[in-house]
C-alpha positions as CSV (number, residue, x, y, z in Angstrom):
1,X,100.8,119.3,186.2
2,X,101.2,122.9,186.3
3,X,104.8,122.7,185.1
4,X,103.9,120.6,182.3
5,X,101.6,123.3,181.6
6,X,103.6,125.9,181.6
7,X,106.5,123.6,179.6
8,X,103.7,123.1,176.6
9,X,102.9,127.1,176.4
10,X,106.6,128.0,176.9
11,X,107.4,125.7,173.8
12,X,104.7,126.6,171.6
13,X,104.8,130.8,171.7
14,X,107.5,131.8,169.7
15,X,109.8,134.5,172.2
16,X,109.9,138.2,171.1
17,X,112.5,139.1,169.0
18,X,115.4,140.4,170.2
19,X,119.3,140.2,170.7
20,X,119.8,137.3,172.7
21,X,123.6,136.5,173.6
22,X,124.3,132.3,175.0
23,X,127.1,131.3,176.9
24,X,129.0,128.6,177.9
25,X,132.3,127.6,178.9
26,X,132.9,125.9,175.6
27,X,132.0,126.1,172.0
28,X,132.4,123.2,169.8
29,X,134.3,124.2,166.0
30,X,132.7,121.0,163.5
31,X,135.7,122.7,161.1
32,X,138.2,121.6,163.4
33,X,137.0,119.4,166.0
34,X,137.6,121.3,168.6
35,X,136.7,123.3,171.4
36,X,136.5,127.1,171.8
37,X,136.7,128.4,175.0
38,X,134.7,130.7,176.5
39,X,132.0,130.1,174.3
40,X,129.6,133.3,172.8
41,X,127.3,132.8,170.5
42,X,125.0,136.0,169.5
43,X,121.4,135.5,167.8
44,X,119.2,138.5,166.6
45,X,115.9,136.9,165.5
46,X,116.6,133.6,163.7
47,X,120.1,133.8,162.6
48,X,123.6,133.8,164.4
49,X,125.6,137.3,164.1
50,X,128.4,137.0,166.2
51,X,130.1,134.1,167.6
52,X,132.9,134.5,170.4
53,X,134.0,138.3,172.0
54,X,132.1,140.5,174.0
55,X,128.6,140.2,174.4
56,X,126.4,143.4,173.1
57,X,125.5,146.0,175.7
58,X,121.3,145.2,175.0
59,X,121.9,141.6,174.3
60,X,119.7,139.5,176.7
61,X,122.8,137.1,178.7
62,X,122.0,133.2,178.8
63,X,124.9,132.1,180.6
64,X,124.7,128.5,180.8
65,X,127.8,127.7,182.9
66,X,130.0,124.4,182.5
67,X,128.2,123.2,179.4
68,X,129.6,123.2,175.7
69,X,127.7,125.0,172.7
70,X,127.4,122.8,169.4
71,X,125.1,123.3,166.3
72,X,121.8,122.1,166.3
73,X,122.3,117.8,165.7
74,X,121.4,116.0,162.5
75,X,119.8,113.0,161.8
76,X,120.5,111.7,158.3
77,X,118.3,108.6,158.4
78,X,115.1,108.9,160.8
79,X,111.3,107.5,160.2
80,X,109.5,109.9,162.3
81,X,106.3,108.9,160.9
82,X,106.3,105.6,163.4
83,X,107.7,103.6,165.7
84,X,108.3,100.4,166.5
85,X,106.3,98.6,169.1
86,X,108.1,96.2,171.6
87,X,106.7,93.0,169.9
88,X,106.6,92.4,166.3
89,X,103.2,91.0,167.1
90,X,101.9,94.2,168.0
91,X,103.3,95.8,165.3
92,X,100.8,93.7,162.6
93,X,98.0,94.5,164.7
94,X,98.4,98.0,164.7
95,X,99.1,98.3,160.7
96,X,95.4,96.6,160.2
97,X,93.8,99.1,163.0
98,X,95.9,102.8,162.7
99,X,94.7,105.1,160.2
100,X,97.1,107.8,158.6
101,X,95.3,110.5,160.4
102,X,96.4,108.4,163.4
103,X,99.8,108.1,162.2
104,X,100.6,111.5,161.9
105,X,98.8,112.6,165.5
106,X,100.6,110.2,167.1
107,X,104.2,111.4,165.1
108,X,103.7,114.8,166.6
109,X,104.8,113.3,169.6
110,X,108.5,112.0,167.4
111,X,109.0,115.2,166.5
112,X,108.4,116.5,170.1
113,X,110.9,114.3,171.4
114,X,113.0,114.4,168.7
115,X,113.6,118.2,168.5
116,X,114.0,118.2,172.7
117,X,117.3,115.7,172.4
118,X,118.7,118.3,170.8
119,X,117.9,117.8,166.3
120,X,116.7,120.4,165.2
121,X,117.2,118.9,161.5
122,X,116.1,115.5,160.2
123,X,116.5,113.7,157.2
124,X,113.3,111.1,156.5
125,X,113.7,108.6,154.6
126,X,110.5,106.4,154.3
127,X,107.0,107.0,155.2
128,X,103.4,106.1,153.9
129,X,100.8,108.0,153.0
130,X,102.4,111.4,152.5
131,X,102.4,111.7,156.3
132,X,106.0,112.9,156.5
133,X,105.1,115.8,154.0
134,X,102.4,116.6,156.6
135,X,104.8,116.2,159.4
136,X,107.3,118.9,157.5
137,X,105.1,121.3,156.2
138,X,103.4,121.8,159.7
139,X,106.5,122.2,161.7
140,X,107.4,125.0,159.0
141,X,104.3,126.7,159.7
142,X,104.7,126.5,163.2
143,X,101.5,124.3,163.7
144,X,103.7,121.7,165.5
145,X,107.1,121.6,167.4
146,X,109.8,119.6,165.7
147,X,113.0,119.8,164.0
148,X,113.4,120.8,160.3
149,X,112.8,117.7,157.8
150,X,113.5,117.2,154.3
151,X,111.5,114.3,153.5
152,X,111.4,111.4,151.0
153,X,107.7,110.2,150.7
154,X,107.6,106.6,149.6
155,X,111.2,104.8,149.6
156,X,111.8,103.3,146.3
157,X,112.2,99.6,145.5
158,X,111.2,96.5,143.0
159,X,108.7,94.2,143.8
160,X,109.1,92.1,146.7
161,X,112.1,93.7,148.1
162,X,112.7,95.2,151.2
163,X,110.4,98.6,149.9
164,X,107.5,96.5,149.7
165,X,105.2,96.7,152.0
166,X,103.6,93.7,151.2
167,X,106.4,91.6,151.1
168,X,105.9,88.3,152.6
169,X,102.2,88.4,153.3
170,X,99.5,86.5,151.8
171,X,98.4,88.0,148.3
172,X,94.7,89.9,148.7
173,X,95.5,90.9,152.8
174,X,96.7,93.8,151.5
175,X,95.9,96.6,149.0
176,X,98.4,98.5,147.2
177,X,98.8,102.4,149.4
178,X,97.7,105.2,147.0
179,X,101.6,106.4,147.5
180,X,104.2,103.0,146.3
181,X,107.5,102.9,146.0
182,X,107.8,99.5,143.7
183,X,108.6,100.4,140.4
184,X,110.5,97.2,138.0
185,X,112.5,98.3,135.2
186,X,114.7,101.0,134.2
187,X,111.6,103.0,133.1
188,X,109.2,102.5,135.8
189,X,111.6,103.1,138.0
190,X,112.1,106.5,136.7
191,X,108.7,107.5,136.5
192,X,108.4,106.7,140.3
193,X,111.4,109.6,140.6
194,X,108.8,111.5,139.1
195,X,106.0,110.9,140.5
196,X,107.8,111.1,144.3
197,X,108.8,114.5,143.5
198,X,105.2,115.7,142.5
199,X,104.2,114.6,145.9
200,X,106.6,116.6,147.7
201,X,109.7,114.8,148.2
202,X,113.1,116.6,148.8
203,X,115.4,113.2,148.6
204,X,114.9,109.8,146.8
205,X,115.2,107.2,148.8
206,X,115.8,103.6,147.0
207,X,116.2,100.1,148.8
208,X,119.2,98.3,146.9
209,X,119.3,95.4,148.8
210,X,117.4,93.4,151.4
211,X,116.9,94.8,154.8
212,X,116.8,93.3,158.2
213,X,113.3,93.9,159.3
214,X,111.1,92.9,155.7
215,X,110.5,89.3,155.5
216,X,110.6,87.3,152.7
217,X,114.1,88.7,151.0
218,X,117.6,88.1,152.0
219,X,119.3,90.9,154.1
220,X,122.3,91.0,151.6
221,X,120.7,91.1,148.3
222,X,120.8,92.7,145.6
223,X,117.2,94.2,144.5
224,X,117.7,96.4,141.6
225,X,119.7,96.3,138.2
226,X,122.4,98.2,137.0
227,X,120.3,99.8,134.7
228,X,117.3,100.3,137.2
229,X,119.7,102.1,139.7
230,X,121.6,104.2,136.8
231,X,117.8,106.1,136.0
232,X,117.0,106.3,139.4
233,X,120.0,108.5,140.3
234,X,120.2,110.3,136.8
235,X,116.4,111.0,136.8
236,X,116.8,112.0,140.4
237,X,119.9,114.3,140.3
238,X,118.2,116.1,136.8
239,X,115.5,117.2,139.5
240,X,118.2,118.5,141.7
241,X,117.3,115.7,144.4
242,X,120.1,113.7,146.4
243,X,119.7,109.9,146.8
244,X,119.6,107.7,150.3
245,X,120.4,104.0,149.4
246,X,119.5,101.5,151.4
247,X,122.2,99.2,151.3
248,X,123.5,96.0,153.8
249,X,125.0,94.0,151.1
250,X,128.0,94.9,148.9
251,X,126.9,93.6,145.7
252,X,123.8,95.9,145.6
253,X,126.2,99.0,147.3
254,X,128.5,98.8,145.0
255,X,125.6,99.4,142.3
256,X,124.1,101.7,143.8
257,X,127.7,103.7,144.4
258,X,128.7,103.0,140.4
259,X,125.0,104.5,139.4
260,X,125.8,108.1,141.5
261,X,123.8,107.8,144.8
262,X,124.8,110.7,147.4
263,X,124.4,108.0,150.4
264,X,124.8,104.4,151.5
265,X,122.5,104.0,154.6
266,X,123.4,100.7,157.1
267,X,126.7,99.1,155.0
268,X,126.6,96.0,157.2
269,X,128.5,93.9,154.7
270,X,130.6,96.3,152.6
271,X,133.7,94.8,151.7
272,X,136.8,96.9,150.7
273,X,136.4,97.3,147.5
274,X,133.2,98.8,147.5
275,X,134.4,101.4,150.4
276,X,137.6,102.2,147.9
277,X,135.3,102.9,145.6
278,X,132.9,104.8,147.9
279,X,135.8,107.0,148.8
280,X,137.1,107.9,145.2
281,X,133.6,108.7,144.2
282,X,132.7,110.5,147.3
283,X,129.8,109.1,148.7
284,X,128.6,108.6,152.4
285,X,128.4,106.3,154.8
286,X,125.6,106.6,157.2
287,X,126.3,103.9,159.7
288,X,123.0,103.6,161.7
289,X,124.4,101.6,164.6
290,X,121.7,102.9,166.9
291,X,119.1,100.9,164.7
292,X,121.1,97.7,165.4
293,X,120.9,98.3,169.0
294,X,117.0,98.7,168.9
295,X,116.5,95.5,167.2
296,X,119.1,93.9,169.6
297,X,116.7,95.2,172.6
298,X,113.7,93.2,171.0
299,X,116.0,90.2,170.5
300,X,117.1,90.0,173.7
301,X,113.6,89.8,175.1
302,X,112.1,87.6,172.4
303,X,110.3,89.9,170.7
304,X,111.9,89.7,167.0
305,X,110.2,88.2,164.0
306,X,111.7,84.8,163.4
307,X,112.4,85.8,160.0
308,X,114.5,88.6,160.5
309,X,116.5,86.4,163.5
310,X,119.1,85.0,161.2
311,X,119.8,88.4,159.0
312,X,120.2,90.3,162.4
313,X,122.6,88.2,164.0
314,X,124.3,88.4,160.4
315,X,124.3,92.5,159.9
316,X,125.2,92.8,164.1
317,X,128.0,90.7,163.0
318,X,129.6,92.3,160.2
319,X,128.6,95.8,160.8
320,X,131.3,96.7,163.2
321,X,134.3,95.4,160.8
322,X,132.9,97.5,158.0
323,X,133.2,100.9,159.8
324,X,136.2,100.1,160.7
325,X,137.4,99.5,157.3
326,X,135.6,102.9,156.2
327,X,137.3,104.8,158.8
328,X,140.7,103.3,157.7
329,X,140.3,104.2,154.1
330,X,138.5,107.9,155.3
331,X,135.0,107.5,153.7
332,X,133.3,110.1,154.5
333,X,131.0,109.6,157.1
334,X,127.2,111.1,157.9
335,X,125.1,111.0,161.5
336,X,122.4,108.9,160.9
337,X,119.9,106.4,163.4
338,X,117.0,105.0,162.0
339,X,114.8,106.4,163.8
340,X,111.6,104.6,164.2
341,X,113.3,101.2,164.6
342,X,113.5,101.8,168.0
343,X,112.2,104.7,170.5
344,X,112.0,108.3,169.2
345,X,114.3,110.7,171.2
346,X,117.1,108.5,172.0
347,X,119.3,109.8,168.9
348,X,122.2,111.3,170.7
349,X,122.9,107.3,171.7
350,X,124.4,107.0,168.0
351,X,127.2,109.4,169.0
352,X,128.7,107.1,171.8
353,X,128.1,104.0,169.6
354,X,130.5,105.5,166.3
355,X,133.0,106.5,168.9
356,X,133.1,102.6,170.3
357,X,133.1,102.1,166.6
358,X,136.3,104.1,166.6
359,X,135.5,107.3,165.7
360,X,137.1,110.0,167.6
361,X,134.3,112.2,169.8
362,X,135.2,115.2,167.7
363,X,135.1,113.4,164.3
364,X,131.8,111.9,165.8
365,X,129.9,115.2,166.9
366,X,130.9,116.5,162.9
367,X,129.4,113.6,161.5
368,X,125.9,114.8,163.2
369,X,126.7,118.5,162.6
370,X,128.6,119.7,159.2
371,X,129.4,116.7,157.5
372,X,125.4,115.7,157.8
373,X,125.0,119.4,156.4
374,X,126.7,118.6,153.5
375,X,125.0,115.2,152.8
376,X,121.6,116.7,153.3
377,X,122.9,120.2,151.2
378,X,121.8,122.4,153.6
379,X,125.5,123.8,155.1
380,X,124.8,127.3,154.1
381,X,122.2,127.5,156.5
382,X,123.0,125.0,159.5
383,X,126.0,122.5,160.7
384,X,128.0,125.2,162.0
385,X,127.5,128.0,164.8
386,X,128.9,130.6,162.3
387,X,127.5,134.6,161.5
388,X,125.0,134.6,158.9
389,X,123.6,130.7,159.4
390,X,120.5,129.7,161.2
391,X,120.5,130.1,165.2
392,X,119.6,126.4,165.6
393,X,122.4,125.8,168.4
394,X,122.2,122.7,171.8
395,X,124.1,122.6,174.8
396,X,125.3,119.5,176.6
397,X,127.1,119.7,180.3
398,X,130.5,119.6,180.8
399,X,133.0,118.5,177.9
400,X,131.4,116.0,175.3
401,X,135.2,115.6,173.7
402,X,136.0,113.8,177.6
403,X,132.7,112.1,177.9
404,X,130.7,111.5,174.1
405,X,127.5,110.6,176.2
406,X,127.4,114.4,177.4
407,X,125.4,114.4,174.1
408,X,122.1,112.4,175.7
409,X,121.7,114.7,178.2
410,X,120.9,117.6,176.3
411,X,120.1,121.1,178.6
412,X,119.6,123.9,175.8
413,X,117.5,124.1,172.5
414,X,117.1,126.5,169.8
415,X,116.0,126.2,166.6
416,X,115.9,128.9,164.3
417,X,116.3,131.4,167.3
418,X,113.3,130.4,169.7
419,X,114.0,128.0,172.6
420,X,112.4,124.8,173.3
421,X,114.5,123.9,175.9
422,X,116.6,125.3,178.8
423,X,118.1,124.8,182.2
């Protein structure tokens, strides 16, 4: 008990600045995708000024042995303000009983866990009731410990897709949340855009076609127009914010990609020419193949909606041949989980999952470090351990390029200069 004590003060006073100089054997390169060896990197207060050399004289020496140095991870796709029960049962129960105040206590916690497996930078993309702007502005203030968000307030989608939360219950259970994302039409649709933005969101997120988890819609379909999608991204992009598509099925992909978005989040189905056209244009593919393993894990014990039985067993089943077909035509490709759909803190798993997908372990740990930092539009300040960015730097033991799982069993945090975690 006194440990954990200790452990919660330890993570919640920031340490006195200073020169502090951390070692390893090894230093990962994102740029290249390899490794450095020794590895240096030196931090004075919250940014990196020296990487590799001698340390300084009146540095402070973290010398963390046999381990490997990487930039802080990224999650492109997370939902930190829930989580998924075990039982889908459970999960109704507790959407009638929680209250948002409850919701965001309880996602202090998340961001806890997430921040301690090593991501000190998260993308969300979906949450209710503005808690994700709650979650972000008090981890910036230093209220709570978590990684940096950029967040996207209510996902955007037409009416009884996979973006409405009362899709497939009863009409009357359920009253409209003050924050919605359902918009219909090319004009409602834009003043959504808008009206996300006032309330603090830093992407758009927009459901294009069904999803697995939402009842009541088919897992490949298309849900908005050409036109619909075409003011979505142009009202978004005048506003200088990026777009995250939800997207399993190609039909509503390949709209979303002709309209401009920045992201496709899932791809399950994507067919060829959709990733042709995703490569020509430029946009990412955030696999998620963690999120597919969560819901496999309630499948396996019985504990999926009967609904979503049929579309999982249909995504699991194409998901795996259309990353391949990405990775053959080099579409570029972001870190990203889906956090939420199953256990906070378990992140790192996606890395071993893209490399069975057949991504080599270097290409893998850039698509959670730079190539997420260029998604999200924050590589200037984080994505690489380079002079002049953000000290927001992990270790893992031993050689992660050998053994990709080396990435779960995360031994050094800092973010922005201050530890959270160390041997």
């Amino acid at each position: 008990m006194k440990r954990l004590l200790a452990l919660a003060f330890f993570v919640a006073a920031p340490a006195a600045a200073q020169t502090v100089a951390v070692k390893a054997a090894r230093l990962y390169d994102p740029r290249t995708g390899t490794l450095v060896t020794p590895g240096l990197v030196v931090v004075d207060k919250d940014k990196i000024v020296q990487v590799g050399g001698a340390a300084p004289a009146q540095a402070q020496i973290i010398d963390l042995g046999d381990a490997t140095l990487l930039p802080g991870f990224i999650d492109a796709h997370t939902h930190v303000s829930h989580e998924a029960g075990p039982d889908w049962r459970q999960d109704f129960v507790d959407e009638f009983q929680r209250s948002p105040a409850e919701d965001a206590l309880r996602a202090t916690e998340y961001t806890k866990r997430t921040l301690l497996a090593g991501f000190t930078t998260v993308r969300d993309v979906g949450a209710g009731d503005l808690v994700d702007v709650a979650l972000r502005n008090a981890i910036a203030a230093g209220k709570i410990v978590g990684p940096r968000m950029l967040v996207s307030t209510a996902a955007i989608g037409t009416t009884g897709g996979h973006c409405d939360g009362s899709n497939g219950i009863r009409p009357g259970v359920l009253a409209r949340p003050a924050v919605d994302g359902v918009a219909d039409g090319a004009e409602a649709i834009r003043a959504k855009v808008r009206e996300v933005i006032k309330n603090g969101a830093d992407v758009v997120k927009v459901c294009a076609t069904g999803g697995v988890l939402s009842m009541s819609d088919e897992v490949d379909s298309a849900q908005l127009t050409q036109p619909e999608l075409d003011a979505l991204v142009d009202e978004a992009h005048a506003r200088k914010r990026k777009v995250a598509a939800h997207a399993h099925g190609t039909e509503g992909a390949r709209r979303a990609v002709v309209a401009g978005v920045d992201s496709i989040e899932h791809g399950s189905f994507l067919d060829e020419a959709t990733l042709q056209l995703m490569k020509k244009k430029g946009t990412y593919l955030v696999p998620t193949a963690l999120a597919l393993q969560g819901v496999k894990e309630r499948y396996d014990k019985g504990n999926l909606h009967p609904d979503a039985i049929p579309k999982y067993l249909a995504a699991s089943k194409s998901h795996a041949q259309a990353m391949k077909r990405a990775l053959a035509l080099g579409v570029k490709i972001a870190f990203g989980t889906d956090a939420g759909v199953y256990p906070h803190g378990r992140n790192a798993e996606e890395f071993h999952l893209l490399v069975e997908l057949g991504m080599k372990p270097g290409d893998a740990l850039r698509a959670g470090t730079l190539s997420a930092a260029q998604l999200l539009g924050v590589d200037n300040r984080v994505g690489t351990l380079e002079p002049g960015k953000l000290a927001d730097i992990v270790a893992v033991p031993g050689d992660p390029l050998r053994d990709i799982r080396a990435t779960e069993h995360v031994l050094f945090v800092m973010k922005e200069g201050q530890i959270y975690k160390r041997p």
